[in-house]
Every structure is written in structure tokens, then in C-alpha cells.
N, C-alpha and C positions, 0 to 999 in steps of 0.2 A: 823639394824633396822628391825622388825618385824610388819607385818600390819595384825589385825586381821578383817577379813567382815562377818558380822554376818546379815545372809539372811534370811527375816523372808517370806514363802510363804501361800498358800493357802493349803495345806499338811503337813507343818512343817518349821521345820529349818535347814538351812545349814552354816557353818563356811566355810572361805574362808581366808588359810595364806599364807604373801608373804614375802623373805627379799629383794627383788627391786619392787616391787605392778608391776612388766610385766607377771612373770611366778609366778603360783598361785597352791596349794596343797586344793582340798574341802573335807569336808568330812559332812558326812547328812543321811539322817536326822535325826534331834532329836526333839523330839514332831512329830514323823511320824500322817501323817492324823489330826492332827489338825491345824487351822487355825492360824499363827502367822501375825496379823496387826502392833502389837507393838514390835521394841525392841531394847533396850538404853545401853550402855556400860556407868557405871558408875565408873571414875577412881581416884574421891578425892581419895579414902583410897584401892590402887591394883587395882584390875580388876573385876569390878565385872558386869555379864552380866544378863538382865532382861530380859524377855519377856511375852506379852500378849497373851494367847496361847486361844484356843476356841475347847474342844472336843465337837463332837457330841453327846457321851454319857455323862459324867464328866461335862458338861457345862464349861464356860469362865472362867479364872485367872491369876495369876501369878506366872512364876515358875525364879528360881534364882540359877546362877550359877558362883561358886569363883574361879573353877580349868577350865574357857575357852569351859564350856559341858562336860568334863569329868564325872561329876555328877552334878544333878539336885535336889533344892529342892522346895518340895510344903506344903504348909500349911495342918496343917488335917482339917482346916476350910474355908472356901472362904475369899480371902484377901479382896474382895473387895466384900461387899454386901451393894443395898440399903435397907435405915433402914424406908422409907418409903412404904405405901401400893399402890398397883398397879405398881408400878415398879421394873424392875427386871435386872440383868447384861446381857445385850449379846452379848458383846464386849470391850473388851480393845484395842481404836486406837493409844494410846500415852502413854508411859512411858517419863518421862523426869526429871531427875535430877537437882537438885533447885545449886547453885553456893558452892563454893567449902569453903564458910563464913558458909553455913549452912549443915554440914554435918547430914547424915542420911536420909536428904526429897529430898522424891522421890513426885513428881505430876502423878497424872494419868487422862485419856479422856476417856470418855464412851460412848457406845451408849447402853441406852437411852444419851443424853445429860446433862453432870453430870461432876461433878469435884469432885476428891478424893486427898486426901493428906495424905503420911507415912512417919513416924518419924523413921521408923528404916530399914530403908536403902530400903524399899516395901514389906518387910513380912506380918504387915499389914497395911490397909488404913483409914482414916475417909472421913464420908461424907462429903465435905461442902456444908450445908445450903444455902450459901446466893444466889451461883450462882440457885440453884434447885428452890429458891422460889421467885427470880427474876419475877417481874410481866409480863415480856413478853413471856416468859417459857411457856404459853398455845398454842403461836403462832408461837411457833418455827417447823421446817416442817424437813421433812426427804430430803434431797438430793438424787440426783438419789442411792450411797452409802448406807443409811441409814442417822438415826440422830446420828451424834456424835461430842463431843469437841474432835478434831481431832491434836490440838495444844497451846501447851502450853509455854507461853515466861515469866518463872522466872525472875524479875530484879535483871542485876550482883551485887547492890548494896543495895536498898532495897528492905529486905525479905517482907515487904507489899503488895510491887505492885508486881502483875502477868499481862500476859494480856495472852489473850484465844480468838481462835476462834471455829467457829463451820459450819456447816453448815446441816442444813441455820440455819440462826440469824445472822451468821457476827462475830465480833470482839468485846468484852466484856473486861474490863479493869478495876482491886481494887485497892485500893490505903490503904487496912485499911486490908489486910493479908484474906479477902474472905468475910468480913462481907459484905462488898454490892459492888454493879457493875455498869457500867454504858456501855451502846453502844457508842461506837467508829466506825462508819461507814460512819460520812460525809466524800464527796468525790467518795466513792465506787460504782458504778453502779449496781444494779437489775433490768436489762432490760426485765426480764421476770414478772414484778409486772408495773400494770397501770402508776403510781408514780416511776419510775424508780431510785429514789434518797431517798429510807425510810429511815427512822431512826434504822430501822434495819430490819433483813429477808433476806439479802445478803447471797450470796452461796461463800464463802470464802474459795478457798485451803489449802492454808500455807500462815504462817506469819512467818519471821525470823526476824533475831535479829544479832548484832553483839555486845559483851560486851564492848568494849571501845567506844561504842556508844548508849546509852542507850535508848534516845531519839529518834532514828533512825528506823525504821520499812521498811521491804518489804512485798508485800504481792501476791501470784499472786490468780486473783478471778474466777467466771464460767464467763468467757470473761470479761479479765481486766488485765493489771499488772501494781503495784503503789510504791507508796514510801511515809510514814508519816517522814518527821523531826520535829516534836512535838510531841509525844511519842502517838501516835496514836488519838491524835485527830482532824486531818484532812489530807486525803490522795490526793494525785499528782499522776494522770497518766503518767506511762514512759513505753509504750507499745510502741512509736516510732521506727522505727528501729527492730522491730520482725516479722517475717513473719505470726504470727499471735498473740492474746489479749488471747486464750484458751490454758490451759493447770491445771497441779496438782501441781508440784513443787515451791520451790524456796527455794536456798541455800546462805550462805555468804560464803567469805572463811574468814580461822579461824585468818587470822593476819591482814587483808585490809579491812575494813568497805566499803569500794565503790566499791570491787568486789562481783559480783553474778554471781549465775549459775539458766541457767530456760531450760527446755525442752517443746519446743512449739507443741500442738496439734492442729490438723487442725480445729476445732468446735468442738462443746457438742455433735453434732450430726455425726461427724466423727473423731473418737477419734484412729488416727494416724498422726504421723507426715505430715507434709506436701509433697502432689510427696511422701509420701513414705520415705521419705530418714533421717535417724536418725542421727538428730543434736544436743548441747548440744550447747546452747547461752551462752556467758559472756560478762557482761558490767565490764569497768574496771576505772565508771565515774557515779558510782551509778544509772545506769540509763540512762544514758544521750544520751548511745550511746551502741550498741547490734555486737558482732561480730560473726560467725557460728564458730563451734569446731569440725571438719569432721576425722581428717585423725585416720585411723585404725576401724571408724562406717561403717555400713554397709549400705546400699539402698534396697527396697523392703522392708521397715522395718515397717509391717500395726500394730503394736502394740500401747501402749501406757505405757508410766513410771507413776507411782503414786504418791502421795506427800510426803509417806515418804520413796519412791524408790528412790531418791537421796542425798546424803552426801557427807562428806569431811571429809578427816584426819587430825590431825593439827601437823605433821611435815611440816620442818622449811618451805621446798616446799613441799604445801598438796598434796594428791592424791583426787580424785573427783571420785566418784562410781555413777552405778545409775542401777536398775534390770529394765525388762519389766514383762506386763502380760503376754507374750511368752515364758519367763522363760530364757532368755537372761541377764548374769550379765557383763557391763563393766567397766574396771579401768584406770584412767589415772593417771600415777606417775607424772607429771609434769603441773598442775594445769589447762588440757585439754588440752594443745596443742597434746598431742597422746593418742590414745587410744586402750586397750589389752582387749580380752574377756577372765574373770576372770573361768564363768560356761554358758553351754546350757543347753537347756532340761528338765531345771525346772518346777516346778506349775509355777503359777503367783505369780510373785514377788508382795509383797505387801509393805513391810518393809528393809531397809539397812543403816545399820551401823556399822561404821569404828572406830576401836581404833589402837594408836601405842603402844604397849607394854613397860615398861620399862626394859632398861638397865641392 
């Protein structure tokens, strides 16, 4: 078995192969000095690797690769342009490919906050409308990051419903394929708004998802972590049992709907783990209950992981990856119980994902 880790940092990209996910071959970068926030292995049809890349000169987009970075290709025109005035691309934070029923759609996240959809595999995008002309869309605010739909949850079943977060706004959810939207936020806390319980303005991490669960949401928020079993129309705090409610992350693994992975930061205002000491939490009870993932992590560890600096690979027993902004990437072949440092020395990780090759 072959594992490929595809590291998207603040400088570029780095590939990372392994045939046990202990001892690790890198090689990088590619897109040197551009920023990669976004980037998705898409494996209905082979391998095929995306990323949201941001030159300084060149501006934001996307580039596409069939042979693993071997070669790279880019549009002669910007894949993703708004076709509205006053707004402009400067960031791609999500690439996310739609279920394996709808081959070719690729979803994309923007900042400004914006939703894009490609019909042919992300060469190029359209806008949609209904999220951009959403009536709360005047009120939506930058997070300390920027403003962007940061995450995107395709239903494994119907191509209709998507649901989306952003931040801030929160959790936005269609049911009619992007014609219109509705907040999805009771439950969620905005402790930093008078009215702590709006209707929306939440500063929402990541939202994941598990496909034989449809109905089922995680979500970890800027102090909060929860869980919707009503397809995100009312969320349950299960921050119980963590040593603390802040952080970026939150992962499923690929075959257990009731296991997650979350890396806890100490507060908004001190954005490393706790003491220092880098841990990878898994509940294996939706929730219910938080165990620490230690051995082979390190201590002294003042950094912080991002929301889409952690992943998972779906052999049969996954591997669990996760980078820092320190530029620290680690791998565990056996679904955290141990852990190998994959690369050092990196930019800030921003982005990681993991495919298994085929056979």
C-alpha cells in the first residue's frame, strides 16, 4: 500500500510517500512561494490532485495534477472569477469533491465568502448566486483569518443539499442544489456578540461529516465543540472531557461515524496546545467521551494545527496526519495510537491530505 500526503503551506507544496505511513520519502516544493490554503485528492476516476494556490504576482487559483506533481496544469484564464462588481478572488480555502454518484463536481470556498461549483473535474467554476446574494451576506465579518466559506459538506446522497460553513456567519445549509440557503446555527455559541445565541455571525472552524451518516454533523467552533444529529439543524455541545472548547480542526474517521479526531488549543488568545504539550484527542462515542493520543508527539510544542491541517486516510486501518504552523508534519499508521514525524522545517502548514493509491 502506497500513501500519498499532500502538504499545502504558506510557500507552496510538498508531497509526502510512504509504503508503512512510519518512514516517509518528501519531496517540494511545487508552487514554490505561493500560498497553498487548499488541497483535495480526488480519486472517483485515478488520482487526481487539486490545489488552491495564491501568487503574489499571478494572483489566486487553481492548478491540477494527474501524474501525483509530476506536471501541473493551469487554466490560460482564471478558474475561478467573481462575475460580480466589487468583488474580487483572494483565496481559495477549500477544494472539495462532490460524492462519487456525481462525477466531475468539484465545490470550491473563497475568501471574499462565496461558493463556486465545476462540472469538469475544477478546470473551471461557476458562481453560485444564492449563497453571494443570501440576505445576511452584508453582515458577514472576517474572522481573525479572513472572510471565507472555509468548508464544504456535499450530501453522500443528495446532490441538492450541501451544507457550508464560514466564518463568521456559521453554518449555511440547501436543500434545492444552491438556489437558496438557510442558517443553521441554533445551539452554537458567539460569546463574543451581546446575544451570544444569534441566528447566525458564528465563527465556525470545520464541520465534518461521515457518509453512512448523513444526518450527523461535527463541528468544532472559536470556543465550542458539538455535534447536530439532525442534519444540522440543532447542535449539542460535547466539549466535555477536553481539556479545552478552542481549537481549528475536526475529523471523522473514514469507516466509524462515532470516531473523531480534534487538536485542542489553549484559547483564541493563546493559540497553542495546552502546557505546551501536542496532543491529538479521539472520542470513539461521538462525543461522549475524549481520550489524549500522545506517544511519539512531542512537548514544548507552542504552535498551533489548522482546520484543514488534519486528515485521514481510508485504509482498512486509517492513518491520521496533521501539519503545524511550525512547519511540523505527523503521521499515525494506526488510527493515533502512535505517532512518526512525516517532515520539519516547513512554512506553516496550512492545508493536508492524504490519499491511498491504487493497486
Amino acid at each position: 500500500m502506497t500513501v500519498v500526503v499532500a502538504i499545502g503551506t504558506r510557500k507552496g507544496l510538498w508531497l509526502a510517500r510512504s509504503e508503512d505511513r512510519v518512514t516517509w520519502e518528501v519531496d517540494g516544493p511545487h508552487h514554490p512561494m505561493q500560498e497553498v490554503y487548499a488541497v483535495a485528492f480526488d480519486t472517483r476516476a485515478g488520482v487526481r490532485l487539486l490545489a488552491g494556490v495564491a501568487s503574489p504576482h499571478f494572483g489566486p487559483g487553481v492548478s491540477i495534477s494527474d501524474d501525483l506533481g509530476a506536471t501541473w496544469e493551469e487554466s490560460a484564464s482564471p478558474p475561478i472569477a467573481f462575475p460580480v462588481e466589487g468583488a474580487a478572488l483572494e483565496r481559495v480555502w477549500q477544494l472539495q469533491p462532490a460524492p462519487a454518484s456525481q462525477p466531475g463536481v468539484v465545490w470550491a470556498g473563497t475568501q471574499p465568502s462565496a461558493l463556486f461549483k465545476s462540472a469538469d473535474g475544477g478546470r473551471s467554476f461557476e458562481f453560485v448566486e444564492g449563497l453571494w446574494n443570501h440576505p445576511h451576506r452584508p453582515e458577514w465579518d472576517a474572522g481573525f483569518g479572513g472572510q471565507a466559506v472555509h468548508t464544504i459538506v456535499p450530501d453522500p446522497v443528495d446532490p441538492d443539499r450541501v451544507l457550508v460553513a464560514m466564518s463568521t456567519g456559521g453554518v449555511y445549509r440547501t436543500a434545492d442544489g444552491g438556489k437558496s440557503w438557510e442558517a443553521r446555527n441554533k445551539g452554537i455559541k458567539a460569546y463574543f456578540f451581546p446575544d451570544p445565541w444569534p441566528e447566525f455571525g458564528q465563527c465556525v472552524h470545520k464541520v465534518a461529516q461521515h457518509p453512512s451518516s448523513p444526518t450527523r454533523f461535527y463541528a468544532q467552533n472559536h470556543h465550542g465543540v458539538y455535534r447536530s444529529d439532525d442534519g444540522g439543524d440543532t447542535w449539542q455541545s460535547i466539549a466535555d472531557g477536553l481539556p479545552t472548547d478552542f481549537g481549528f480542526a475536526m475529523v471523522v474517521h473514514p469507516h466509524d461515524p462515532d470516531t473523531i479526531f480534534t487538536f485542542p488549543i489553549e484559547a483564541d488568545g493563546r493559540r497553542f496546545p495546552p502546557e505546551g504539550r501536542c496532543r491529538v484527542y479521539r472520542s470513539r462515542d461521538a462525543g461522549e467521551s475524549w481520550e489524549p493520543l500522545s506517544a511519539g508527539l512531542p512537548d514544548n510544542f507552542w504552535t498551533a494545527v489548522m482546520r484543514d491541517a488534519m486528515c485521514t486516510d481510508t485504509a482498512e486501518i486509517p492513518g491520521v496526519y496533521f501539519g503545524s504552523r511550525s512547519g511540523e508534519v505527523y503521521a499515525s499508521p494506526d488510527e493515533g495510537e502512535t505517532w512518526h514525524q512525516v517532515a520539519a522545517h516547513l512554512p506553516d502548514v496550512m492545508s493536508v491530505r492524504a490519499a491511498v493509491l491504487p493497486t
